[in-house]
VOPAGU-2260 file (C-alpha; in pm, 1 decimal, decimal comma):
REM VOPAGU-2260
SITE   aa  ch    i         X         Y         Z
SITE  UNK   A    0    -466,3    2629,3    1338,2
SITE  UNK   A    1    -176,4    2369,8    1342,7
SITE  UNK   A    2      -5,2    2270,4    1675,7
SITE  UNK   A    3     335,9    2338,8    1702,2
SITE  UNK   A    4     592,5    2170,9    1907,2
SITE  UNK   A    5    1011,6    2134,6    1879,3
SITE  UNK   A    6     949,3    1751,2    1803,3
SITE  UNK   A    7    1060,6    1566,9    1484,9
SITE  UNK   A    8     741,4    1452,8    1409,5
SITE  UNK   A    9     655,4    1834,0    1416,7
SITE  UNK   A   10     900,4    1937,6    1212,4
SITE  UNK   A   11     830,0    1662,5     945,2
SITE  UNK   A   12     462,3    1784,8     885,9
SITE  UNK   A   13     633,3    2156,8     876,3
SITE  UNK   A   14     839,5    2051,3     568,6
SITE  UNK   A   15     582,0    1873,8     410,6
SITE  UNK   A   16     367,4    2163,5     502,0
SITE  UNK   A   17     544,8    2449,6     337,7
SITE  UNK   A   18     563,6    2212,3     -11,0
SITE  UNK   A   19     240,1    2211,2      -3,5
SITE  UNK   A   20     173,3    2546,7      59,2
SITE  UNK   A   21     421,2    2624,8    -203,5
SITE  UNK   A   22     189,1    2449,6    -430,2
SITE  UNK   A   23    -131,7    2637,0    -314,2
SITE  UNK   A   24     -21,7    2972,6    -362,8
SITE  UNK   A   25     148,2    2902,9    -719,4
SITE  UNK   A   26    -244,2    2753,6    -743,2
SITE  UNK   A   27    -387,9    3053,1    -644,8
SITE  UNK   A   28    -104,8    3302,3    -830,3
SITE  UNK   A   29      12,8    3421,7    -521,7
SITE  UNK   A   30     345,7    3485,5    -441,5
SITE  UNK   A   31     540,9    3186,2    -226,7
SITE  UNK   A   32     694,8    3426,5      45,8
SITE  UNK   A   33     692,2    3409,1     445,0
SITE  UNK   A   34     404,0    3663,5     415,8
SITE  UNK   A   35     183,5    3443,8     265,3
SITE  UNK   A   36     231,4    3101,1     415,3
SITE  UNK   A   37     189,8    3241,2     760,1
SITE  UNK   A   38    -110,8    3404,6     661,4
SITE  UNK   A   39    -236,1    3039,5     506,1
SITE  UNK   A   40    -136,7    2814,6     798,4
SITE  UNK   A   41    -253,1    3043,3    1085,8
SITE  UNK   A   42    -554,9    3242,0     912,0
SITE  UNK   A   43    -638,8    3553,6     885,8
SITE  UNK   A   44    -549,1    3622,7    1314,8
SITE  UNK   A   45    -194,6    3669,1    1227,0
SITE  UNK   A   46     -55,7    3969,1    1353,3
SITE  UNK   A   47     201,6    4220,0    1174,8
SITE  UNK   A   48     385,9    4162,2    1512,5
SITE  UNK   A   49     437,0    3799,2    1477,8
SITE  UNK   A   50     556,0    3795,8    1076,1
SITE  UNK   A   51     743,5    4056,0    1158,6
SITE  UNK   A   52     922,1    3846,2    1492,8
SITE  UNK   A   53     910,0    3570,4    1256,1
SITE  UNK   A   54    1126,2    3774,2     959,3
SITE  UNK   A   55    1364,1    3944,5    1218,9
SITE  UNK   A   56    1457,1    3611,1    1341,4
SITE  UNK   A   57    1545,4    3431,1     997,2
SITE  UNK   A   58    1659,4    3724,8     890,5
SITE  UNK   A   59    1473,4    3726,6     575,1
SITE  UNK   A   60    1207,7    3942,8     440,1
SITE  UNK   A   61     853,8    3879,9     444,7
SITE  UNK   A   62     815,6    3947,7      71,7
SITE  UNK   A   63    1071,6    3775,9    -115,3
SITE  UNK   A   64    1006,5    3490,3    -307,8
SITE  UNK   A   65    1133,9    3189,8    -145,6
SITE  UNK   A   66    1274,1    2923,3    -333,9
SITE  UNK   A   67    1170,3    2552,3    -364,1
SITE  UNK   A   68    1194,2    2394,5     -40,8
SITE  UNK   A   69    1323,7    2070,9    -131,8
SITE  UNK   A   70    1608,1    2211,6    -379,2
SITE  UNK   A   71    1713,8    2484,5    -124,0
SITE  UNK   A   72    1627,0    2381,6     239,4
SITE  UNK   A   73    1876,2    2614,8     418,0
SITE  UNK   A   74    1623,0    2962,1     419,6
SITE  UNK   A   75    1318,7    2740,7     481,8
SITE  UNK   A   76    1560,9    2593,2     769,5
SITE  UNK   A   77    1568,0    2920,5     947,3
SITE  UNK   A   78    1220,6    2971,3     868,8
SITE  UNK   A   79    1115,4    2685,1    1038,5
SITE  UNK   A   80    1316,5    2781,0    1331,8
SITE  UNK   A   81    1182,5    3110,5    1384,3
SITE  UNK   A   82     840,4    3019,2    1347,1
SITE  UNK   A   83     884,4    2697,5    1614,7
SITE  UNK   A   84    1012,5    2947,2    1868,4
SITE  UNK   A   85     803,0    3243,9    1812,2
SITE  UNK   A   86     463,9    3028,9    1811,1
SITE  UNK   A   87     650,0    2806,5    2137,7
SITE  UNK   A   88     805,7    3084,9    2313,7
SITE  UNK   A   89    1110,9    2865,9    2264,4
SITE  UNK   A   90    1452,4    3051,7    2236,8
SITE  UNK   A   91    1528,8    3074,0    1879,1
SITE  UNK   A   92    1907,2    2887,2    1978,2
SITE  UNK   A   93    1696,6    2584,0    2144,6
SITE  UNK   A   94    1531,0    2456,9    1854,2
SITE  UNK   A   95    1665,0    2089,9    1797,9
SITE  UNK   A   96    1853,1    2111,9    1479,7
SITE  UNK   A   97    1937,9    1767,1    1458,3
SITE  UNK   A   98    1538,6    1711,5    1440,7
SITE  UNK   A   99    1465,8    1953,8    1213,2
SITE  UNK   A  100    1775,7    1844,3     978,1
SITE  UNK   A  101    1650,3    1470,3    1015,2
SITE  UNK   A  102    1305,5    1566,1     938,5
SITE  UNK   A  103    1376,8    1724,3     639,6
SITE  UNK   A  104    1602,8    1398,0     526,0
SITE  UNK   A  105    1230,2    1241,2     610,0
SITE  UNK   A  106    1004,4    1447,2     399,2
SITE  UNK   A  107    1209,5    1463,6      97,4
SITE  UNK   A  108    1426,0    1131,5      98,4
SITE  UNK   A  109    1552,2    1233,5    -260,6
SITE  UNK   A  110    1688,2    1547,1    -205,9
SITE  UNK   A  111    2098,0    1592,7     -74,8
SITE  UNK   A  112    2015,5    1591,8     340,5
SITE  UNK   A  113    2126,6    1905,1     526,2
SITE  UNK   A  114    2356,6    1935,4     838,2
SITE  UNK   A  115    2479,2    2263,3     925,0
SITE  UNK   A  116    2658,2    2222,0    1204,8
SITE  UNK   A  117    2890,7    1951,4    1112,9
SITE  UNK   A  118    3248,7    1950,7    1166,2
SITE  UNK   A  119    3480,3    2026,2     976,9
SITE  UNK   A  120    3808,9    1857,7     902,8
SITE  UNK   A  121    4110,0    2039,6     916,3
């Protein structure tokens, strides 16, 4: 069971967390979807209810593939988020973005960092 909170800190051990996963279940032959890492970070108490709060709020489904976290961050982004304020009771909309974009410039230093909610110039 890993704790959860809507830190930076947090959210750096979540990226690092879902490469690693990513590498376990291509390991193990499994397919990399949100299915299957929530079933290997929380064990086998998941409930249907809480992928399926998890999915409905990233608006993804639970078995797609998901791509490589540190080439396409944006999916795992939302992923992150939903899974921060389901397992916090957080509202989805509260989750510190600037965190979780800085975190993910932390665990993957090479990779192009990610900031959604820039502005734009007109």
């Amino acid at each position: 069971m890993i704790d959860i909170e809507n830190t930076q800190e947090c959210f750096v051990q979540l990226w690092l967390r879902l490469e690693r996963t990513r590498r376990l279940l291509g390991g193990q032959c499994k397919r990399y979807c949100i299915r299957n890492v929530l079933k290997t970070w929380f064990g086998p108490a998941i409930s249907d209810d809480f992928i399926w709060e998890v999915c409905h709020l990233c608006e993804q489904e639970g078995w797609n593939e998901l791509p490589l976290p540190s080439l396409y961050p944006r999916k795992h982004r939302e992923l992150l988020r939903a899974i921060v304020a389901v397992r916090t009771g957080i509202s989805f909309w509260k989750i510190s973005l600037k965190a979780l974009d800085s975190a993910y410039s932390i665990a993957f230093p090479n990779s192009t960092p990610i900031n959604v909610n820039k502005k734009k110039r007109i």
